[in-house]
N, C-alpha and C positions, 0 to 999 in steps of 0.2 A: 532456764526454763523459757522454753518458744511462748509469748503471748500471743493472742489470739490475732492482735494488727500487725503483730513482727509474720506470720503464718501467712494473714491476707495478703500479705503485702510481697512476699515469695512467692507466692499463687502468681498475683498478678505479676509478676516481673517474668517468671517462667512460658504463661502463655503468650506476653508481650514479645517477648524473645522468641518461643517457636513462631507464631505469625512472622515475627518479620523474617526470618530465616525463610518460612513457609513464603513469601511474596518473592525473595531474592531468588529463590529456587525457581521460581516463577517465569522472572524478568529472561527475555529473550533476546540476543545480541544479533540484528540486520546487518546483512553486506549489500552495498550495492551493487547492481547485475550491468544496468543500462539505461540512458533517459530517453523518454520517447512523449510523443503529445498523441493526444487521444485518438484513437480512429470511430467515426461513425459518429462521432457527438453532435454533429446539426440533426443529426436523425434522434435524437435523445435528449435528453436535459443539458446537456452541457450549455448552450446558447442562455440560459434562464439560472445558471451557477456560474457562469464562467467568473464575473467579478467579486464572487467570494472564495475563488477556490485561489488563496494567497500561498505567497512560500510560507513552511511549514505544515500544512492543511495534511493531514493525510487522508486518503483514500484506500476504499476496501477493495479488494479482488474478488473477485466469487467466477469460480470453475462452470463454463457453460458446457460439458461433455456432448448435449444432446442439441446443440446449437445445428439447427438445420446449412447452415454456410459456413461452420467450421468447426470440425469437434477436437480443435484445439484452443477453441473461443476463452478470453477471458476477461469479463465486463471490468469495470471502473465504475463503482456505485459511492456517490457519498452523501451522507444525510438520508440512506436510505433511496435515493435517487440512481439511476443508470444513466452515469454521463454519456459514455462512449464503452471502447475495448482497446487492448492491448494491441497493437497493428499486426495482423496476423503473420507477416513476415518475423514479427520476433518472437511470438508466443511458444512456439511448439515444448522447447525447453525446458519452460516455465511449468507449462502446463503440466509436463511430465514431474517436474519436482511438487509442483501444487498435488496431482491425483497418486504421488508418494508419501502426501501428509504435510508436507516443507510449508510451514505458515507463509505467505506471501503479501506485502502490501506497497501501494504507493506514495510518495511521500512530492506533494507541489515544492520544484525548487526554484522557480521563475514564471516568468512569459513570453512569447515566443514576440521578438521588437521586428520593427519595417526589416529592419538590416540583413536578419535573420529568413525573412519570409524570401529575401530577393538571393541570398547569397548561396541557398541550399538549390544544386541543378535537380531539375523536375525527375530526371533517372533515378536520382538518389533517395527523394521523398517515397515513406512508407505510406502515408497519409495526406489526406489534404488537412492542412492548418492555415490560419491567418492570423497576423498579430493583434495578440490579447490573450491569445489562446495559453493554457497554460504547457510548463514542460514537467514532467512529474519523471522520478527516479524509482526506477521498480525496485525494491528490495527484496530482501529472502533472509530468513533463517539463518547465523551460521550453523553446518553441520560439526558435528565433538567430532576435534581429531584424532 
C-alpha cells in the first residue's frame, strides 16, 4: 500500500528529476571563434568599466542591424552598459550567425600588457587599444552535428 509520504515523496523526486533534465536540455556548449579588444570603447563605457571587466567576466552581444556605420555592428554591453563593438573587420561572420539565431557571447580572458601594445605593427591592428584594455574571446553556440 503507497502511503500518502511514500506518494509525496515520488511526486517530488519525479518533478526534481524532470527540472534537472529540463535545465541540462538547456545548458549550451560555446566554441571559441577569435580574440579581439574592444573597438569604439573611449567613445562608450569602457574607460569607466575597464578595471572590473577581469578574466572570466562575460559580456553580452547584442546585434545592431540598423547601426547607421555598420549594419554588420555588433556592441559589447555588460552590466547593461555599451563598452565598445566587435572590430568591424571581424564581425561580418558573426553577424550573419547571430541574425540566424547562433546565441553569441564574449567571454574577458586577459589584458592587453606594454609588451603587447608595442609588438602588434600598426597594419595589423583592427582597433586602437592601450594597455589595460581588456582581450575578450568571442564565442558562439556549437552547432548539433
Amino acid at each position: 500500500m503507497l502511503t500518502r509520504r511514500a506518494f509525496n515523496l515520488s511526486l517530488l523526486i519525479s518533478v526534481l528529476t524532470g527540472w534537472v533534465s529540463k535545465k541540462e536540455g538547456v545548458r549550451q556548449a560555446y566554441v571559441p571563434l577569435f580574440d579581439f579588444c574592444i573597438a569604439g570603447g573611449y567613445y562608450h563605457a569602457l574607460a569607466e568599466v575597464r578595471d572590473d571587466l577581469r578574466p572570466g567576466v562575460r559580456l553580452e552581444l547584442v546585434r545592431e542591424p540598423g547601426n547607421p556605420y555598420d549594419a554588420n555592428a555588433i556592441a559589447v554591453y555588460w552590466q547593461g552598459r555599451r563598452v565598445g563593438y566587435v572590430p568591424r573587420e571581424a564581425n561580418p561572420e558573426v553577424a550573419r550567425m547571430m541574425d540566424e539565431g547562433r546565441p553569441a557571447r564574449a567571454v574577458v580572458i586577459g589584458s592587453v600588457t606594454p609588451e603587447d601594445e608595442e609588438d602588434i605593427p600598426e597594419g595589423l591592428r583592427f582597433t586602437d587599444f592601450w594597455a589595460g584594455d581588456p582581450v575578450l574571446r568571442l564565442e558562439v553556440v556549437r552547432t548539433k552535428a
